[in-house]
TIMI-931627 format. One record per atom (N, C-alpha, C): residue in three letters; x, y, z. Coordinates in steps of 0.1 Angstrom, whole numbers, padded with zeros to 4 digits, always signed. Example, Ala and Ser with C-alpha at 12.3 -4.5 7.8 and 13.67 -1.06 7.14 Angstrom:
ALA+0132-0057+0078
ALA+0123-0045+0078
ALA+0132-0033+0078
SER+0128-0022+0071
SER+0137-0011+0071
SER+0129+0000+0079
REM end
This chain:
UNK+0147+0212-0078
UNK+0138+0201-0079
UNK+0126+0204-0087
UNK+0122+0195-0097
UNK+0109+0197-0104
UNK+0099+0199-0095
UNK+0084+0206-0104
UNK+0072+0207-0095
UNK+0069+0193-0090
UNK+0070+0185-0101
UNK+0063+0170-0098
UNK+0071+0163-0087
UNK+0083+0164-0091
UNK+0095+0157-0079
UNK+0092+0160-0067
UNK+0089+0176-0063
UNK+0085+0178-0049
UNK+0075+0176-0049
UNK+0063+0176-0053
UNK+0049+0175-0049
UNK+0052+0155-0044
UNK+0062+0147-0054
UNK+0065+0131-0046
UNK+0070+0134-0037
UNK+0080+0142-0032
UNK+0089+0143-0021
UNK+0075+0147-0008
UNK+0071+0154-0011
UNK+0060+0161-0001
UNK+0052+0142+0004
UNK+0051+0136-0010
UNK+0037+0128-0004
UNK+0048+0117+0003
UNK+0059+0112-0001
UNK+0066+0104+0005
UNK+0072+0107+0021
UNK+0071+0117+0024
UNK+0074+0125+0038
UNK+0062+0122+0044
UNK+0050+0128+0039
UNK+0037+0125+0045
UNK+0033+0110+0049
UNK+0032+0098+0039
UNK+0031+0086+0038
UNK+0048+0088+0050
UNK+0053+0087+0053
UNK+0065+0081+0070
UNK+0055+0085+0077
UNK+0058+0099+0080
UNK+0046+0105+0091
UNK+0034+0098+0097
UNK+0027+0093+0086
UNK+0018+0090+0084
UNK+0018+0075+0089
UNK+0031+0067+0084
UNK+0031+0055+0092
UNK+0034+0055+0109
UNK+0037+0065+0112
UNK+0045+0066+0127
UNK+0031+0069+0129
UNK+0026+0081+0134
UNK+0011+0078+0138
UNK+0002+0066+0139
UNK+0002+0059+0127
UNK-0005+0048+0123
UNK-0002+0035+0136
UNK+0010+0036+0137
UNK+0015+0026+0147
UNK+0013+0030+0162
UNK+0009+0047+0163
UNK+0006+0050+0181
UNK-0012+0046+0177
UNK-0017+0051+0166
UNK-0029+0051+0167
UNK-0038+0041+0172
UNK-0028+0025+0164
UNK-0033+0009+0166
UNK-0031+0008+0177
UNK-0021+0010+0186
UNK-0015+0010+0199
UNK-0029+0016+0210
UNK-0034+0028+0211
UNK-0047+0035+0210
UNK-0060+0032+0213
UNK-0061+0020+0197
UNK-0074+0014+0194
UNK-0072-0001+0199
UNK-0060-0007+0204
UNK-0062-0024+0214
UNK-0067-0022+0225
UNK-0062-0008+0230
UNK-0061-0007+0244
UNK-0075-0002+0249
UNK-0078+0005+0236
UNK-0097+0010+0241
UNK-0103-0002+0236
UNK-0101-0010+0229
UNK-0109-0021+0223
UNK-0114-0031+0237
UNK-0100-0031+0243
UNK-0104-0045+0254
UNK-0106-0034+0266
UNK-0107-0026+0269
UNK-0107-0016+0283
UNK-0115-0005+0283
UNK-0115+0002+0265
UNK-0125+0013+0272
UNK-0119+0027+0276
UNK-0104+0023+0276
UNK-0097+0034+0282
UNK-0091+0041+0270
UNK-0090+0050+0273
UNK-0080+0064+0264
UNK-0070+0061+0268
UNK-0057+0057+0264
UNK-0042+0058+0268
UNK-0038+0068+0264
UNK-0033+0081+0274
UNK-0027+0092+0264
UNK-0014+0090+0273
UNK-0009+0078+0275
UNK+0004+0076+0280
UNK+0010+0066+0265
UNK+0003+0066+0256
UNK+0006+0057+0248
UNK+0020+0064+0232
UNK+0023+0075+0239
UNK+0034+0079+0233
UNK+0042+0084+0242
UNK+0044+0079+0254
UNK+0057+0079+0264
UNK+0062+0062+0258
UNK+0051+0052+0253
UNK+0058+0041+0254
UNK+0066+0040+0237
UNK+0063+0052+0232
UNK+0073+0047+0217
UNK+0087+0057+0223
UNK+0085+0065+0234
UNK+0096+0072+0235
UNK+0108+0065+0247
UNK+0104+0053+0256
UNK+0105+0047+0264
UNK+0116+0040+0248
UNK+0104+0031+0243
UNK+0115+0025+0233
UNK+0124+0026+0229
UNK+0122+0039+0225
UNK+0137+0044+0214
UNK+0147+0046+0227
UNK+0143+0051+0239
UNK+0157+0053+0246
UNK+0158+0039+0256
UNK+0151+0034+0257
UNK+0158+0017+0260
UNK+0166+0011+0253
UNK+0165+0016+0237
UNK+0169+0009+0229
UNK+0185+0013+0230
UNK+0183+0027+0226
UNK+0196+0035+0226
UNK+0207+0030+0236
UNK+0199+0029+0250
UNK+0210+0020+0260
UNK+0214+0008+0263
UNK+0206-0003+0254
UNK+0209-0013+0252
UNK+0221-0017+0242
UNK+0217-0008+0232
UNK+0228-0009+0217
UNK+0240-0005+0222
UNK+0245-0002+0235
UNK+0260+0004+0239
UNK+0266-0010+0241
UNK+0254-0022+0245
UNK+0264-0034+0247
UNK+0256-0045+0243
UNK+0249-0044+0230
UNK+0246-0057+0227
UNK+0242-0051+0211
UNK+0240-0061+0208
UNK+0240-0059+0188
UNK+0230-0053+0181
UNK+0222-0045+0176
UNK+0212-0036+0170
UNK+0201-0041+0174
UNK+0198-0055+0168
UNK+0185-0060+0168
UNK+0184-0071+0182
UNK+0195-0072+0190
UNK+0190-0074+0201
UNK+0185-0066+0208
UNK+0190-0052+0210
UNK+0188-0041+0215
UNK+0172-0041+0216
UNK+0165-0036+0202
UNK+0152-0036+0198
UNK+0145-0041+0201
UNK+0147-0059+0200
UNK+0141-0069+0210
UNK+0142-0066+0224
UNK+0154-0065+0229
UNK+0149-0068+0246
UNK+0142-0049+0245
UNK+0142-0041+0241
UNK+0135-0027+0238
UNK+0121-0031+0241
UNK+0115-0037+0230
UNK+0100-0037+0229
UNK+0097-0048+0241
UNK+0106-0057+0243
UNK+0100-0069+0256
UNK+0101-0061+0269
UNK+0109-0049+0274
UNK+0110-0045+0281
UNK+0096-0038+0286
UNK+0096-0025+0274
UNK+0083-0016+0274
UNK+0072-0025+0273
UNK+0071-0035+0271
UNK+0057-0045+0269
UNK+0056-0046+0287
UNK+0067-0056+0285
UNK+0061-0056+0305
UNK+0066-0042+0312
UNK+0064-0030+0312
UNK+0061-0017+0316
UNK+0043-0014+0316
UNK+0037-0021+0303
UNK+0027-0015+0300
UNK+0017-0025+0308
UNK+0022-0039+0309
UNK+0016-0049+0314
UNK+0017-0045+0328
UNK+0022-0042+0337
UNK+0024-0037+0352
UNK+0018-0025+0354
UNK+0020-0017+0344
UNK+0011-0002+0346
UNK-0002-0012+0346
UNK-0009-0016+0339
UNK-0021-0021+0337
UNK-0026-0028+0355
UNK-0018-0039+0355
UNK-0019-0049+0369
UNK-0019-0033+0380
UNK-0014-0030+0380
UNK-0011-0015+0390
UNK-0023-0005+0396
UNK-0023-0006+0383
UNK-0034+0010+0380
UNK-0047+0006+0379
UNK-0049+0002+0364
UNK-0063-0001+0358
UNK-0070-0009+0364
UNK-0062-0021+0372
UNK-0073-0034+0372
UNK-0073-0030+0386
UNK-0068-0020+0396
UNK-0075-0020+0407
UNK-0088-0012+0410
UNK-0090-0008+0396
UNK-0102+0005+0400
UNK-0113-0003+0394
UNK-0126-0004+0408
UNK-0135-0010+0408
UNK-0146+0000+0401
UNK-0149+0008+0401
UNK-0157+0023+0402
UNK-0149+0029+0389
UNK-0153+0034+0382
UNK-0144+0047+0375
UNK-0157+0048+0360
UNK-0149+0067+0360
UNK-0155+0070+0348
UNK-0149+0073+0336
UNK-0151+0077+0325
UNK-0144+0079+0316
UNK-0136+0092+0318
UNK-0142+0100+0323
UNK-0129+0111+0328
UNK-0118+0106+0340
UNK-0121+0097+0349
UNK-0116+0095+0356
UNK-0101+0090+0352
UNK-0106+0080+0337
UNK-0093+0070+0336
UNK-0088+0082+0326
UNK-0091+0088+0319
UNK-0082+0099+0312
UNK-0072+0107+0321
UNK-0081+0110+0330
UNK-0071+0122+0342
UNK-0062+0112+0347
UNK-0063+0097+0346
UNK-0052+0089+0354
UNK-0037+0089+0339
UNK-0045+0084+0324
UNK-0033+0085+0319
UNK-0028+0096+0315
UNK-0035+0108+0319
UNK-0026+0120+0319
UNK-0012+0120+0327
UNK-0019+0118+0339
UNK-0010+0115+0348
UNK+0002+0106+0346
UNK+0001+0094+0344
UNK+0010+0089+0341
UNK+0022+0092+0331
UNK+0012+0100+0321
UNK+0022+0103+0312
UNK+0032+0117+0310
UNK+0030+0122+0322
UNK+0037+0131+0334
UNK+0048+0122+0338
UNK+0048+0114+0344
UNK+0051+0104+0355
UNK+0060+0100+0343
UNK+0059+0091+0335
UNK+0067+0081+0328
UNK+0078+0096+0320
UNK+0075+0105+0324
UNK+0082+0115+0308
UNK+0091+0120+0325
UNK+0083+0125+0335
UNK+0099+0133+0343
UNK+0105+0118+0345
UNK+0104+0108+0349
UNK+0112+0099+0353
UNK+0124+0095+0338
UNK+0115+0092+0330
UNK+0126+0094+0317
UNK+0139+0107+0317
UNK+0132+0120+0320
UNK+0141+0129+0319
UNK+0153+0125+0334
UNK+0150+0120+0342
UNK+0156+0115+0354
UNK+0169+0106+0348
UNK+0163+0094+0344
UNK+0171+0085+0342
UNK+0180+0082+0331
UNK+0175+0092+0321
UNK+0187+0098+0305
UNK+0183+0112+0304
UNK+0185+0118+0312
UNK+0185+0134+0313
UNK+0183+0144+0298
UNK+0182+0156+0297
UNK+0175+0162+0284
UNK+0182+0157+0271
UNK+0196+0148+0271
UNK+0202+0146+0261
UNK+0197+0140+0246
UNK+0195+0146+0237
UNK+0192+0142+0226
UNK+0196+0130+0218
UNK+0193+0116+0214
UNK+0202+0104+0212
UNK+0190+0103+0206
UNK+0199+0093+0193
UNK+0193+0078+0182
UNK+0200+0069+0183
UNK+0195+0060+0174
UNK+0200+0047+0169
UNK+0207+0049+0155
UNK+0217+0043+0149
UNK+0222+0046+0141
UNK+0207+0038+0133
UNK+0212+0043+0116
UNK+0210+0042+0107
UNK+0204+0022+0107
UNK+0198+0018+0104
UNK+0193+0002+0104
UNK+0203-0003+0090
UNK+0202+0005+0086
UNK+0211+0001+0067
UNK+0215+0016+0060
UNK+0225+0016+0057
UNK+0232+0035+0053
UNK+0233+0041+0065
UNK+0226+0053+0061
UNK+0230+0064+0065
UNK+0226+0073+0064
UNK+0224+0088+0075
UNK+0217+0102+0067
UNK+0214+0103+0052
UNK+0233+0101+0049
UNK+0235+0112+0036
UNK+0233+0097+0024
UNK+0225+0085+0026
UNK+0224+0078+0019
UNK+0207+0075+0012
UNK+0208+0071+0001
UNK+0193+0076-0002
UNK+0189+0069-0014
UNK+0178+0066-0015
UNK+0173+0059-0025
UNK+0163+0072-0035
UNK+0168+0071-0052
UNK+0157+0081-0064
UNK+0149+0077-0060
UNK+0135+0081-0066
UNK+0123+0073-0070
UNK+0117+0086-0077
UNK+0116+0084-0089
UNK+0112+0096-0100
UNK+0112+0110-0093
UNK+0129+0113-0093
UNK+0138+0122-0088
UNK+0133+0125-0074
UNK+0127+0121-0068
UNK+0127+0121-0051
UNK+0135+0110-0043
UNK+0141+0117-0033
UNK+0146+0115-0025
UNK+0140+0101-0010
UNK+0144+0090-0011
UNK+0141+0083-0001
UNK+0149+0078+0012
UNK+0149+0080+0022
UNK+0161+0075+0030
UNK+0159+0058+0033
UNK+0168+0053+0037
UNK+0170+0038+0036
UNK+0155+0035+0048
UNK+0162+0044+0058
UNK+0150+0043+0071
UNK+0137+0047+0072
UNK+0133+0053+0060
UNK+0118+0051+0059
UNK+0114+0035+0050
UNK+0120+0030+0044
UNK+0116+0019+0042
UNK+0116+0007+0053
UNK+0126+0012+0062
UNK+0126-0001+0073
UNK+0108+0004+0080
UNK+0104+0023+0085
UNK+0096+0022+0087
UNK+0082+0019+0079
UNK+0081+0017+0067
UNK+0067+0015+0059
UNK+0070+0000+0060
UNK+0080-0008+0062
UNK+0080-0021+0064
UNK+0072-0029+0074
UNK+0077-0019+0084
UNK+0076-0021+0097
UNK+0064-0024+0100
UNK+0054-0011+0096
UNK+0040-0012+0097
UNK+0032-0020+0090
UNK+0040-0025+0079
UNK+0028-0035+0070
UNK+0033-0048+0075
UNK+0041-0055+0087
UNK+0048-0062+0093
UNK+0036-0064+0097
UNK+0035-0055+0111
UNK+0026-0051+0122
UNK+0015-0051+0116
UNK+0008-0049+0107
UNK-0008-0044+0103
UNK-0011-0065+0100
UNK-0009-0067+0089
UNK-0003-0080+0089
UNK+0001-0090+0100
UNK+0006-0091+0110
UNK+0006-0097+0123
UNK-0006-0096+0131
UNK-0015-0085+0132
UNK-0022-0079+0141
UNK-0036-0081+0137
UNK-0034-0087+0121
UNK-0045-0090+0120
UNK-0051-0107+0119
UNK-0038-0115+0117
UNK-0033-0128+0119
UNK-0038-0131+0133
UNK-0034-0124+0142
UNK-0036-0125+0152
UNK-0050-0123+0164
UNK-0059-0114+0154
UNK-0068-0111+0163
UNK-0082-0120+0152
UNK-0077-0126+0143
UNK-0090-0135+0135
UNK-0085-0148+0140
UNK-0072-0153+0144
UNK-0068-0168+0138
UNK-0062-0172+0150
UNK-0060-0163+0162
UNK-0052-0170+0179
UNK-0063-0172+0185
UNK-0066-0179+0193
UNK-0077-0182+0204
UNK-0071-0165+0209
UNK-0062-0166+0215
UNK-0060-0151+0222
UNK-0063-0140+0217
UNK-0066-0142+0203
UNK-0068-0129+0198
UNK-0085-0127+0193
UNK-0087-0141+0192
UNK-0103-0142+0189
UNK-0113-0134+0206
UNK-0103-0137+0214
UNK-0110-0138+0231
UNK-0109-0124+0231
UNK-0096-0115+0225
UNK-0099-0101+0229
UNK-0105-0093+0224
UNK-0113-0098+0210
UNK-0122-0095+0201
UNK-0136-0094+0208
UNK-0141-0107+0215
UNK-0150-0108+0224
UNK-0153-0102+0232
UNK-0140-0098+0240
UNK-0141-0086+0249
UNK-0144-0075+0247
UNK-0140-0071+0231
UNK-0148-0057+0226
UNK-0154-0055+0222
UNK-0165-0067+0217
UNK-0176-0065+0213
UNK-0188-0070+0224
UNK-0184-0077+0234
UNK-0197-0084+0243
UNK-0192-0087+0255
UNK-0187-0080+0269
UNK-0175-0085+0277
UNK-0184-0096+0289
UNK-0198-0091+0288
UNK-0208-0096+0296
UNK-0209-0112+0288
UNK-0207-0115+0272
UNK-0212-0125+0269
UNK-0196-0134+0270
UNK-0182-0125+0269
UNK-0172-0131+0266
UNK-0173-0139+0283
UNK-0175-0128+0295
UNK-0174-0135+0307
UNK-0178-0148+0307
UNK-0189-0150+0307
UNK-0199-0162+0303
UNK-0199-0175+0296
UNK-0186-0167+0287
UNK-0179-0183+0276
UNK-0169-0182+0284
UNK-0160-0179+0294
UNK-0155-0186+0305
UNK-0140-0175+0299
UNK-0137-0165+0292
UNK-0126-0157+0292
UNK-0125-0145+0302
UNK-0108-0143+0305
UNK-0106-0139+0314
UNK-0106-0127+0309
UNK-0114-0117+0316
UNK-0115-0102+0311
UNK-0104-0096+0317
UNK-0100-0096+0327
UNK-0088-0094+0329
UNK-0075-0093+0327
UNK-0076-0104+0320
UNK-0061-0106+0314
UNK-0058-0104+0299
UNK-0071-0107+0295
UNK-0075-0098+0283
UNK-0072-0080+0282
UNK-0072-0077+0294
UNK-0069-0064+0293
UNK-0056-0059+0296
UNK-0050-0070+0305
UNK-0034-0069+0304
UNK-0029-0075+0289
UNK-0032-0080+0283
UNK-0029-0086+0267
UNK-0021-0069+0261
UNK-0035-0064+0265
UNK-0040-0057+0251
UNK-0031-0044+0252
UNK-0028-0041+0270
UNK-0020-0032+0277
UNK-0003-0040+0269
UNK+0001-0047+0275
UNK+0015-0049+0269
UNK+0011-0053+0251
UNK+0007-0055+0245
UNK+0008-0055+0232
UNK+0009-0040+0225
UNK-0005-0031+0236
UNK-0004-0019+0223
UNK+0014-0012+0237
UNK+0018-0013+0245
UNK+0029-0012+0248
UNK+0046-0016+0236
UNK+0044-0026+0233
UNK+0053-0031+0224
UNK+0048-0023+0213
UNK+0040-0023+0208
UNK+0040-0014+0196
UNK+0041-0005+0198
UNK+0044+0003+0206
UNK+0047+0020+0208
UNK+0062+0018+0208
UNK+0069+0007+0213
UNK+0082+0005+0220
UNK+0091+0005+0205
UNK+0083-0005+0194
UNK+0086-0007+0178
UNK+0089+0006+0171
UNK+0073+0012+0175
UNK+0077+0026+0167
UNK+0089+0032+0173
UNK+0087+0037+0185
UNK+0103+0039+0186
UNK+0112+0036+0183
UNK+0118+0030+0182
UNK+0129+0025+0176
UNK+0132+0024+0161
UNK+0124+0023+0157
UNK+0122+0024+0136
UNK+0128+0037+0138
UNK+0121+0049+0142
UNK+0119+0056+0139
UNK+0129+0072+0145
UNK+0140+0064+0158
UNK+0149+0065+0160
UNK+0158+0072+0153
UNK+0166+0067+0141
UNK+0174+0072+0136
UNK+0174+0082+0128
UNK+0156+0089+0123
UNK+0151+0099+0121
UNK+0150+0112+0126
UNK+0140+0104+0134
UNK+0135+0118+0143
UNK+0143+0123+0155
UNK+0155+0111+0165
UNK+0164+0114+0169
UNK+0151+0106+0183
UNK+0158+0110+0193
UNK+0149+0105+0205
UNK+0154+0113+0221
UNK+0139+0117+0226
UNK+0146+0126+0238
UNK+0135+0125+0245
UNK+0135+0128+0260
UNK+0120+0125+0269
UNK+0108+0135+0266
UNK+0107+0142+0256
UNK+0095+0145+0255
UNK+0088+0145+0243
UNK+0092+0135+0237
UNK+0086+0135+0222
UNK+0071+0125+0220
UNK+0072+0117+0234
UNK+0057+0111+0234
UNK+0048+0120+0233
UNK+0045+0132+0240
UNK+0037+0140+0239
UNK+0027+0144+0226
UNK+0031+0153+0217
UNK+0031+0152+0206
UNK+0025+0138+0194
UNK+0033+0128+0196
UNK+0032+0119+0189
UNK+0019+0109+0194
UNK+0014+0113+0206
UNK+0003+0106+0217
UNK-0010+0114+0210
UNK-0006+0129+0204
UNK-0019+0137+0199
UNK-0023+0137+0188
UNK-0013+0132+0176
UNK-0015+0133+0164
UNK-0016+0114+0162
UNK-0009+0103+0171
UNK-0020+0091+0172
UNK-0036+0093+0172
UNK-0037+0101+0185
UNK-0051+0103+0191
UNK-0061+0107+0181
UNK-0057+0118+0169
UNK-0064+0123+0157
UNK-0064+0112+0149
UNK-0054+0107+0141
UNK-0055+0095+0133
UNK-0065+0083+0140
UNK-0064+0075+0152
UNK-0075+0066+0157
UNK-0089+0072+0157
UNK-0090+0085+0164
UNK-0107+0091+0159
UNK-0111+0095+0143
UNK-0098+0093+0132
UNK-0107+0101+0118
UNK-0104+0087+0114
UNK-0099+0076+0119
UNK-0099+0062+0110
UNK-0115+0054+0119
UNK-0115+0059+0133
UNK-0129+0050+0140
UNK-0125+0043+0153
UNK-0122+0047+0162
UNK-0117+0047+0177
UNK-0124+0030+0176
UNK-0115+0023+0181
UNK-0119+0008+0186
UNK-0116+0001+0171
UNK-0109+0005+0162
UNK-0110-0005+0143
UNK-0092+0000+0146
UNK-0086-0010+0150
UNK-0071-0009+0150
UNK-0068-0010+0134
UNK-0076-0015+0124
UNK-0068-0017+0111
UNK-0074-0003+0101
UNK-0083+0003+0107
UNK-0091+0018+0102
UNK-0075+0031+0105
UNK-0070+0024+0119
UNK-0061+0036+0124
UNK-0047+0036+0111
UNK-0047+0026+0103
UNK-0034+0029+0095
UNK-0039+0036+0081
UNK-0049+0035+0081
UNK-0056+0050+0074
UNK-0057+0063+0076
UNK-0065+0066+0090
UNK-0061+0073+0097
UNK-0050+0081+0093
UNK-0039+0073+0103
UNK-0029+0080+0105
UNK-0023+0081+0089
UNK-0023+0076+0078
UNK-0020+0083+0065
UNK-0024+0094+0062
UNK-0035+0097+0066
UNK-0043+0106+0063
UNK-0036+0118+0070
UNK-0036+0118+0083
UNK-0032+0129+0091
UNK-0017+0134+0088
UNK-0012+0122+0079
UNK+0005+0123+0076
UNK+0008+0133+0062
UNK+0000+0127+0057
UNK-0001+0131+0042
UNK-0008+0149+0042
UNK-0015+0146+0051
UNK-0018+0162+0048
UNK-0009+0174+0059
UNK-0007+0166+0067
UNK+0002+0176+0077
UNK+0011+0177+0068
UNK+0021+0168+0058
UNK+0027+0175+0049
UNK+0028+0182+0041
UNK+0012+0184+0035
UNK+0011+0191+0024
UNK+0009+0205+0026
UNK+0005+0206+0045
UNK+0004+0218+0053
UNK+0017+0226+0051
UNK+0029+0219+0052
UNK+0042+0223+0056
UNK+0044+0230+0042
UNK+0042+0225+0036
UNK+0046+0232+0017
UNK+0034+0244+0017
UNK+0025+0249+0022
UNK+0017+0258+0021
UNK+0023+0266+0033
UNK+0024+0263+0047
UNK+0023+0270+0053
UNK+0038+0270+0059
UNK+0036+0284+0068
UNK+0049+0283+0073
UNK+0054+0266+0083
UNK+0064+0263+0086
UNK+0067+0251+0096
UNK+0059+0254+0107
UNK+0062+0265+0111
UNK+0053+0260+0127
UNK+0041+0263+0128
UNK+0032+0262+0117
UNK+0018+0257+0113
UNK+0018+0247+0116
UNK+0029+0237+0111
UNK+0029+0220+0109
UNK+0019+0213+0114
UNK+0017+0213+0130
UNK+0008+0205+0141
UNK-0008+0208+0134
UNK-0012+0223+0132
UNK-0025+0226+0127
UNK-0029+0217+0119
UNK-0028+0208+0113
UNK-0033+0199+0105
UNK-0039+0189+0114
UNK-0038+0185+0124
UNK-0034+0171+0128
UNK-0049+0175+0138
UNK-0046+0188+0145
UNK-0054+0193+0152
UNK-0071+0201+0145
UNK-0065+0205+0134
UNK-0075+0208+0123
UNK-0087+0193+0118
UNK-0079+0186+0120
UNK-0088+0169+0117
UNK-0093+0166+0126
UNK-0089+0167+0137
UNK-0096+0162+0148
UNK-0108+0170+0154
UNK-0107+0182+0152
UNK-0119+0192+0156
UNK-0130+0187+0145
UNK-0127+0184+0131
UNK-0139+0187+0121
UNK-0143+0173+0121
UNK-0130+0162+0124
UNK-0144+0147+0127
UNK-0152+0148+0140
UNK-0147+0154+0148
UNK-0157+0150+0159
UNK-0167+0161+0159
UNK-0169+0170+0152
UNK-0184+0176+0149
UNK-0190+0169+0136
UNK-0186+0167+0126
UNK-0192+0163+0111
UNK-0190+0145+0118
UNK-0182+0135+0117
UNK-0189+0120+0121
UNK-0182+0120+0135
UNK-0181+0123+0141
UNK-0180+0117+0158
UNK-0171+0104+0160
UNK-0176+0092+0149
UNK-0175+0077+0150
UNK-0164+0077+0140
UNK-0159+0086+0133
UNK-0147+0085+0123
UNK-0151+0075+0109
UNK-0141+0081+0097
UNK-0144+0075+0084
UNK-0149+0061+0088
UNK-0147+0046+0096
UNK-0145+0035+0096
UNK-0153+0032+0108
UNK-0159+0040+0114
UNK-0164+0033+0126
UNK-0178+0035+0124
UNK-0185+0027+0136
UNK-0201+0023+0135
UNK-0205+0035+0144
UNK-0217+0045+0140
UNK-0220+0050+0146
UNK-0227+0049+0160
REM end
């Protein structure tokens, strides 16, 4: 392959990457927008996805699967929320971190419980592995365009939704004034279950896109929960439309890591960003200091 072909091959690998992140990152920034809270359970729910999905597709048609997938993991994330978060009157920000640590313990052995260490996807959405789209001699698979779709779906929806729904205007309120949204008569509460099952479903999405790639097994939330976590802090922790920058960012160069450095360098990148924003801006490229 030419220099130039792989240096595209490199950026087009980075730009996927880069959208999978982007989609835990937003997921991330709803959930601290309306609560405050750090979800680092928030990549057990793309991994929940992909293997709800997997057991659904044994008896029902692809894109049903996907659907009852993400409506599933949504009310997962909406019950964790009613369960957990909204009974704790008292708490601190360490407190609620060490809880979704916990949980995301909790949600990953019980996954290993209930589809055991077995490695599974979803087939292909359109082709196949060995099928593939040029693009000035680089290599594209059918299924990263379902995922770069996916996300400009979602980025697009999400923003529709939080300028132009009463429900989305109220959870806006909540993260910017929750003392003044009280007082205009919105439910903080449920506001925060919103925001729990929505950034849920979007974890439940990525999974499943992303499925027939990366393959799907109970501990891949992990990982994908830390390199979200980087992309939301270098795009501006609380700016859900800052995180699909972000997460480009963290995609594009972890790839460009992998062409310099050996493979299992790979993660150093992701981890390398996240150390130098939170000493040089704290508040990330997009956020208010």
């Amino acid at each position: 392959m030419e220099q130039g072909s792989l240096a595209l091959q490199y950026l087009l690998s980075g730009i996927t990457k880069g959208s999978i992140y982007a989609l835990v990152a937003i997921g991330f920034n709803l959930i601290y927008s309306a609560t405050g809270v750090i979800n680092f359970a928030q990549g057990e729910f793309v991994m929940l996805g992909g293997m709800v999905a997997v057991t659904l597709a044994q008896y029902v048609p692809l894109p049903v699967a996907i659907a009852g997938a993400v409506t599933i993991v949504a009310l997962v994330g909406c019950l964790l929320e009613l369960a957990l978060f909204r009974r704790l009157q008292r708490h601190s920000v360490l407190h609620l971190i060490i809880i979704t640590i916990g949980l995301s313990i909790v949600i990953q052995e019980a996954a290993l419980h209930i589809w055991d260490e077995k490695v599974r996807s979803l087939p292909y959405f359109t082709g196949n592995e060995i099928s593939s789209v040029r693009f000035l001699g680089a290599a594209i698979s059918p299924q990263v365009l379902w995922v770069l779709g996916t996300v400009a779906l979602v980025v697009l929806a999400l923003h529709v939704f939080l300028r132009y729904t009463l429900q989305g205007r109220a959870m806006r309120a909540c993260s910017s004034n929750p003392d003044a949204a009280m007082l205009a008569g919105i439910n903080i509460p449920n506001m925060r279950t919103l925001s729990f099952g929505l950034s849920a479903a979007l974890g439940a999405l990525a999974g499943c896109v992303i499925s027939p790639m990366t393959m799907t097994h109970y501990e891949m939330g992990g990982p994908l929960a830390i390199k979200g976590f980087a992309a939301a802090i270098l795009g501006g922790l609380g700016n859900p439309m800052a995180a699909v920058a972000g997460g480009l960012i963290v995609g594009v160069l972890e790839s460009v890591s992998v062409s310099r450095l050996p493979a299992v360098y790979s993660d150093v990148a992701a981890f390398a960003i996240l150390l130098l924003v939170l000493f040089v801006r704290p508040h990330g490229l997009f956020g208010a200091p």
